[in-house]
N, C-alpha and C positions, 0 to 999 in steps of 0.2 A: 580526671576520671577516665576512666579507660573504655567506658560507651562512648565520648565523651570523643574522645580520639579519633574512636571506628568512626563516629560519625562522621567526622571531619575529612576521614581520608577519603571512606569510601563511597557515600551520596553527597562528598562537597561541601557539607555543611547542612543539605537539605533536609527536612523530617521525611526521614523512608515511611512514615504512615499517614503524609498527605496525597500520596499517591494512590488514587481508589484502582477496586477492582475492576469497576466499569468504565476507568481510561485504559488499564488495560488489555482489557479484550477488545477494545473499541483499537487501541492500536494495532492489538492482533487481527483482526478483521480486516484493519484497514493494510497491512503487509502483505494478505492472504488477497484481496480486490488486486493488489499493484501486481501482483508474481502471478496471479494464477493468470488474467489478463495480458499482463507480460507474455508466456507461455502459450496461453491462444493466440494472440499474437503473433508470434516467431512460428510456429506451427502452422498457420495459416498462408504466412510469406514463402514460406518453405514450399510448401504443397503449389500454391498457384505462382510461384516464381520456377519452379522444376517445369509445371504443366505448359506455363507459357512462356518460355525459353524453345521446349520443343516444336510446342506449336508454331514460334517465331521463326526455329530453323527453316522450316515448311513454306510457311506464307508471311509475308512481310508485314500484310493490313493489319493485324493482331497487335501492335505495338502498343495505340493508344491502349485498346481495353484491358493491355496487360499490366500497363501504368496504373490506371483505375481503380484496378483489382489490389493491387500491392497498396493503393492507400488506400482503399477502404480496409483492408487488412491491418494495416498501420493504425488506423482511427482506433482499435481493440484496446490497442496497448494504452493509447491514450486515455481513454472512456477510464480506465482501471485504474491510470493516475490521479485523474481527477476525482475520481469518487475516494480513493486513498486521503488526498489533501483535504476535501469534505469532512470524513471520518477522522480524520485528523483536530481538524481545527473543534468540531464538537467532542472529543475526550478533552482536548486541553483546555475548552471552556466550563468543564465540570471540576477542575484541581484548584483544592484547596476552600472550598464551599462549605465544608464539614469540620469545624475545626475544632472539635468536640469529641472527637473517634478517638475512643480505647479500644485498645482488645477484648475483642467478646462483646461489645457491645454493639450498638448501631447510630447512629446518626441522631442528632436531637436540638 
């Protein structure tokens, strides 16, 4: 059968309709926590790596607290990983629970 094919090539074999809605917003959510975090992140190091570079020209004592700064900065990116893999691991704990879904209908 020629569904039968599509299926095979292009989800693998998998049923494209054990994949609920609410894994993936939950992975959308969770791409949008890792980038937008990411993004603060980099934007953060940017800003207080220019400020205390300058400042470093000037005075030398400013070393440590500039280190500081850069990983508290850094901890951003982090925080928005970790909540991604959170978010992650509870969509892929909802796949495949429903295994009764047709179209137009709901869960039962």
């Amino acid at each position: 059968c020629i569904r039968d094919r599509y299926q095979r090539r292009v989800h693998g074999g998998a049923d494209p309709f054990a994949y609920s809605n609410f894994s993936g917003y939950v992975h959308f959510g969770a791409g949008l926590a890792a980038g937008l975090a990411s993004l603060s992140a980099g934007l953060a190091i940017g800003i207080v790596g220019d400020t205390s570079v300058r400042a470093y020209g000037k005075q030398d004592k400013i070393f440590v607290a500039m280190i500081l700064m850069l990983i508290f900065a850094e901890a951003l990116g982090l925080y928005g990983l970790i909540i991604a893999l959170l978010m992650n691991g509870v969509a892929n704990g909802g796949v495949g629970q429903c295994s009764s879904f047709k179209l137009g209908n709901t869960c039962q």
